[in-house]
C-alpha positions as CSV (number, residue, x, y, z in Angstrom):
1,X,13.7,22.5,-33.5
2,X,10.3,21.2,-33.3
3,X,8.9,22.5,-36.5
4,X,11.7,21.1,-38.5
5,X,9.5,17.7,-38.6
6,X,7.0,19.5,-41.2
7,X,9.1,22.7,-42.5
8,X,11.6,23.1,-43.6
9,X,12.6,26.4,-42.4
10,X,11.1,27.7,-39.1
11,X,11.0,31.4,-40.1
12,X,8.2,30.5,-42.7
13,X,6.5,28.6,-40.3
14,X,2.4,29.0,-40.1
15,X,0.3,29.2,-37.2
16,X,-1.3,26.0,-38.1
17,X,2.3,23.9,-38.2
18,X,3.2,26.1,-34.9
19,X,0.2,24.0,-33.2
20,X,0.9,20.8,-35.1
21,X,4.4,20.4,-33.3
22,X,3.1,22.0,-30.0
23,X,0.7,19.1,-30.1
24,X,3.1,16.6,-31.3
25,X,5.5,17.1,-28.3
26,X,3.1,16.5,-25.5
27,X,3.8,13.0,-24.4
28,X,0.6,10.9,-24.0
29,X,-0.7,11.1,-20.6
30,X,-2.8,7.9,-19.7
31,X,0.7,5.7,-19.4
32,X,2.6,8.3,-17.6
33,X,-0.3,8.6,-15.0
34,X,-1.0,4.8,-14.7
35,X,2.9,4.1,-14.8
36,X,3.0,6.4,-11.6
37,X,0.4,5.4,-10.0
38,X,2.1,1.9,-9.9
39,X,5.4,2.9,-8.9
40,X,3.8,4.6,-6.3
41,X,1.7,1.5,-4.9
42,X,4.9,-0.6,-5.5
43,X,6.5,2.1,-3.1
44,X,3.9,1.6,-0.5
45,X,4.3,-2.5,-0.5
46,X,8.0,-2.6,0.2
47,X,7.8,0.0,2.9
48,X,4.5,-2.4,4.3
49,X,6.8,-5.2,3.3
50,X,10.1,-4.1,5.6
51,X,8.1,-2.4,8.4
52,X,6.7,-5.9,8.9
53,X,9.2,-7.9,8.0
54,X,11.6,-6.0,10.9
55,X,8.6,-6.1,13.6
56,X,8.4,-10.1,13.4
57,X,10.8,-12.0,16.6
């Protein structure tokens, strides 16, 4: 399925198109670690936020 983007048929396929779409399917990595990394540290401020919020008279 992933080949089909530069052959046609995937029987015929070459070692160099096999790496092509191996490469072409790995998502980039610098927003899916940065994107976590916030969620995670928006995570952390709620908790903070309603363990402090339910500790005030």
């Amino acid at each position: 399925m992933l080949l089909k983007r530069w052959h046609d048929t995937v029987v015929d396929a070459g070692p160099a198109q096999i790496d092509l779409a191996a490469q072409a399917s790995l998502p980039p990595a610098a927003p899916l670690y940065w994107g976590h990394k916030a969620m995670v540290l928006f995570g952390v401020l709620a908790l903070l936020t309603f363990l402090t919020a339910g500790s005030v008279p």
